[in-house]
TORKOL-505434 format. One record per residue (C-alpha): residue in three letters; x, y, z. Coordinates in nm, 4 decimals, always signed. Layout:
BEGIN
+-----+----------+----------+----------+
|   r |        X |        Y |        Z |
+-----+----------+----------+----------+
| ALA |        X |        Y |        Z |
...
+-----+----------+----------+----------+
//
This chain:
BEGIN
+-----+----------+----------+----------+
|   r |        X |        Y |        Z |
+-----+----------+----------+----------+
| UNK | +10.3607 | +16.1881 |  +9.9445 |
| UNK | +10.1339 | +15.9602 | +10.1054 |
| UNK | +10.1790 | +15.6846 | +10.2927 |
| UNK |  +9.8928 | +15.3883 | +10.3388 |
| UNK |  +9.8891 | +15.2931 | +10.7394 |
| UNK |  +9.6836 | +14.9226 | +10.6874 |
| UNK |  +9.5704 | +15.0832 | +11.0839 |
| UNK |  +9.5023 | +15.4004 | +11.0906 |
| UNK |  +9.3316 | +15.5721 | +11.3808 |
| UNK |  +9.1910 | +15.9458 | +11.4425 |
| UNK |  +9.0353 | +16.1519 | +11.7122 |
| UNK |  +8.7166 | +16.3255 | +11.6821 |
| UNK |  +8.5202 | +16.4867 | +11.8866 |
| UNK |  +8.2395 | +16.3040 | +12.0216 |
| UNK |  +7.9007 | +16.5336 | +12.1338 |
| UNK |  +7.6715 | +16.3800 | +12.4358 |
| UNK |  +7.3095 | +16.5434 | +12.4482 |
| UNK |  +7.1787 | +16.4639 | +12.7688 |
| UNK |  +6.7987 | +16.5515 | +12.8317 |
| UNK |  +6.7223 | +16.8291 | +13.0763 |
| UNK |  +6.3921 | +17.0270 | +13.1348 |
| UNK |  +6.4921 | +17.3240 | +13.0020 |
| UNK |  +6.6816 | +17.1106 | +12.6738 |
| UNK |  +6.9294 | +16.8931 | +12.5629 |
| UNK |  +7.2541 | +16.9694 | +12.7792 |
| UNK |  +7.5199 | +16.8866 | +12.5656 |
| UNK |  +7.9122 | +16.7822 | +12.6655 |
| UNK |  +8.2064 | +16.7043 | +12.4150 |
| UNK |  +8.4624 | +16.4613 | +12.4536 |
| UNK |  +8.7642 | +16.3676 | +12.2103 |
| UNK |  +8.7108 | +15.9688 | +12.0832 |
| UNK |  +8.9901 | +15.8205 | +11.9091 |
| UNK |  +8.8560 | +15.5318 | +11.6383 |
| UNK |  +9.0205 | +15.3029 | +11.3928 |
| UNK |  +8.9371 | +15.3720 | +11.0708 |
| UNK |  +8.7339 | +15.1340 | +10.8762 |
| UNK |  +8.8811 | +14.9453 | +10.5992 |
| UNK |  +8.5393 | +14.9593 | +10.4036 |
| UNK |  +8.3097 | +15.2428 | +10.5120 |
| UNK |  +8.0207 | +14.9631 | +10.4438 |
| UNK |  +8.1485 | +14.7922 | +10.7843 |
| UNK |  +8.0090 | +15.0756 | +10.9671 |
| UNK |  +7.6492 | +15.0893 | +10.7863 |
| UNK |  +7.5413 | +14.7344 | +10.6905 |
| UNK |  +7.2681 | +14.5366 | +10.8614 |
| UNK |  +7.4194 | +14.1791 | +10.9781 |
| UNK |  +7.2965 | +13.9128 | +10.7834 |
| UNK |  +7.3707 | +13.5648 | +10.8382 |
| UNK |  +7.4740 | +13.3444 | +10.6256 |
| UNK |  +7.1297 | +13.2441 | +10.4099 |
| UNK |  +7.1200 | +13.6247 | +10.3561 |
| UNK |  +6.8538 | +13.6798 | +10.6436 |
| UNK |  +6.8424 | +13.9933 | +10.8675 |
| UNK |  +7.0461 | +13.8480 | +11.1917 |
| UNK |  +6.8126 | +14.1372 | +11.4002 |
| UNK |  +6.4680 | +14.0150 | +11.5350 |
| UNK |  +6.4308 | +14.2773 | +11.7937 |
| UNK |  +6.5050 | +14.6065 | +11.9255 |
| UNK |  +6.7429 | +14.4668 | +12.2028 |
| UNK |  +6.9545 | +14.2300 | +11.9328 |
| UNK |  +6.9682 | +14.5653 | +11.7559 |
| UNK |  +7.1492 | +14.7800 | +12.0190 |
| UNK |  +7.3262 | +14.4661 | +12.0417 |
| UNK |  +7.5016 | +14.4838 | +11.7449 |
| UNK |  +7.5367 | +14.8805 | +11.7216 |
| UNK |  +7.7546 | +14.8419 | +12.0516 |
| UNK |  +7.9727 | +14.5325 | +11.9055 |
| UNK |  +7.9816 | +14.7418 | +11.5920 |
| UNK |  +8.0985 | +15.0845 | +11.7524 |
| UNK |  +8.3334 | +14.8887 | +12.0091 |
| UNK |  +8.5507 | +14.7482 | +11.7471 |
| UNK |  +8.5976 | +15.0848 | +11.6061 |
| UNK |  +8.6104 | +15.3063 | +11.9449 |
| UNK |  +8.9727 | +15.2111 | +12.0460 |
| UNK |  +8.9758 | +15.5263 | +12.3452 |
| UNK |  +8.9515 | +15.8841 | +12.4200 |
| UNK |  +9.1351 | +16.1749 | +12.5147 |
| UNK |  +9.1478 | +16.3514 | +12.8869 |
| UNK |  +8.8431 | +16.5257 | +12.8810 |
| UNK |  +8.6270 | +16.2196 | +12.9290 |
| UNK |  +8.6365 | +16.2817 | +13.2868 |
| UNK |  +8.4853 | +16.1436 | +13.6550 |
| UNK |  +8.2182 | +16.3802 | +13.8211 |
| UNK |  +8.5489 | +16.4925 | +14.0338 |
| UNK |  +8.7176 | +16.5973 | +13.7454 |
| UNK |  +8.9740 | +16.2996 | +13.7308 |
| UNK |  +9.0186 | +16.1684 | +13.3571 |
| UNK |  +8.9240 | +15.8279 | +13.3501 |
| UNK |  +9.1122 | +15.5901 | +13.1585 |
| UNK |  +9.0513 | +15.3733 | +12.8482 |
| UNK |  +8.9586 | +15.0268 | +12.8611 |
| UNK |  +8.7565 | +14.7961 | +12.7056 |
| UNK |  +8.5762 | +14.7500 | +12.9951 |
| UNK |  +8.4741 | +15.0803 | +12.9935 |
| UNK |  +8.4419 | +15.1730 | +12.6987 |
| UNK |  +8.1629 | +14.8699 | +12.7035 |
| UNK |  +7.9841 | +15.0474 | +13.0104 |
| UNK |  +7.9682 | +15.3429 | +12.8251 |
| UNK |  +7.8181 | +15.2438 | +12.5149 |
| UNK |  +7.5164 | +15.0938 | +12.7440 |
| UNK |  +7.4272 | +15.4308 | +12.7882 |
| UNK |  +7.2163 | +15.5338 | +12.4749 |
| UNK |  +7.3306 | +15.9026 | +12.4592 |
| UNK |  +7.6749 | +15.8037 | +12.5022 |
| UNK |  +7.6451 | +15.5483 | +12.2673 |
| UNK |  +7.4210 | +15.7970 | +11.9893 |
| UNK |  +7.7553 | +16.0391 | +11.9990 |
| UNK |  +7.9791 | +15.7874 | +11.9455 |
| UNK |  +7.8116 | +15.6724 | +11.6874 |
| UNK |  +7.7567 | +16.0161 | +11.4893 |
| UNK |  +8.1532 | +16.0607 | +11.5579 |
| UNK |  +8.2552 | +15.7297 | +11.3602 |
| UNK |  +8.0442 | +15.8071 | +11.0998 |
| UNK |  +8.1001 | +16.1595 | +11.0458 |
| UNK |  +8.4823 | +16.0951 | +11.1247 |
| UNK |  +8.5020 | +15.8299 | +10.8749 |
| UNK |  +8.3034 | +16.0026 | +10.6006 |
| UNK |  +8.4915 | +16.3408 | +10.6366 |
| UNK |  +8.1790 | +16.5074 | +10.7181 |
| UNK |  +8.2354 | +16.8100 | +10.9721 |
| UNK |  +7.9118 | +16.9761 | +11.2082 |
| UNK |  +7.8411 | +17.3439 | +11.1635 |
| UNK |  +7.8249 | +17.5595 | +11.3995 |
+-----+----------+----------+----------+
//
């Protein structure tokens, strides 16, 4: 049986690749998202409404990936921790400061859309 939830949510695990002299040092965290009702919400450009590309520059664009990702990046599990090894709690707030940070906000955004498409990394 199957039953439709109208808002259904998953983890995933979310992979930060932080540069380093000697290569990419990379740290995983679990993100929980929202599913999207139409995959298409997490891939088209934003247009306005006499069909024109809404994006003029780069900074409008990271604009609207970090609107885009925070309405489907609803928290994350206990290994998103502090430097002390505290977990640090969801919150919007947060969860905004975060996605200024553009490796933070590149995993994030490979978890949605691997998470929503069904598409798992290899090892």
């Amino acid at each position: 049986m199957f039953t439709f939830e109208e808002n259904y949510s998953f983890e995933w695990p979310v992979t930060v690749k932080y540069p380093s002299a000697g290569g990419d040092v990379e740290a995983t965290f679990t993100g929980v998202f929202k599913l999207p009702q139409d995959e298409i919400a997490i891939y088209e450009a934003p247009i306005d409404e006499a069909g024109n590309l809404k994006i003029t520059s780069m900074a409008q664009m990271i604009t609207e990936v970090r609107a885009r990702l925070a309405e489907y990046w609803i928290g994350w599990g206990e290994d998103l921790q502090s430097p002390d090894g505290k977990p640090i709690p969801y919150s919007d707030e947060m969860r905004d400061r975060l996605l200024k940070i553009k490796q933070i906000r590149e995993g994030v955004d490979r978890a949605l859309s691997e998470g929503a498409m069904g598409i798992r990394e290899k090892n």
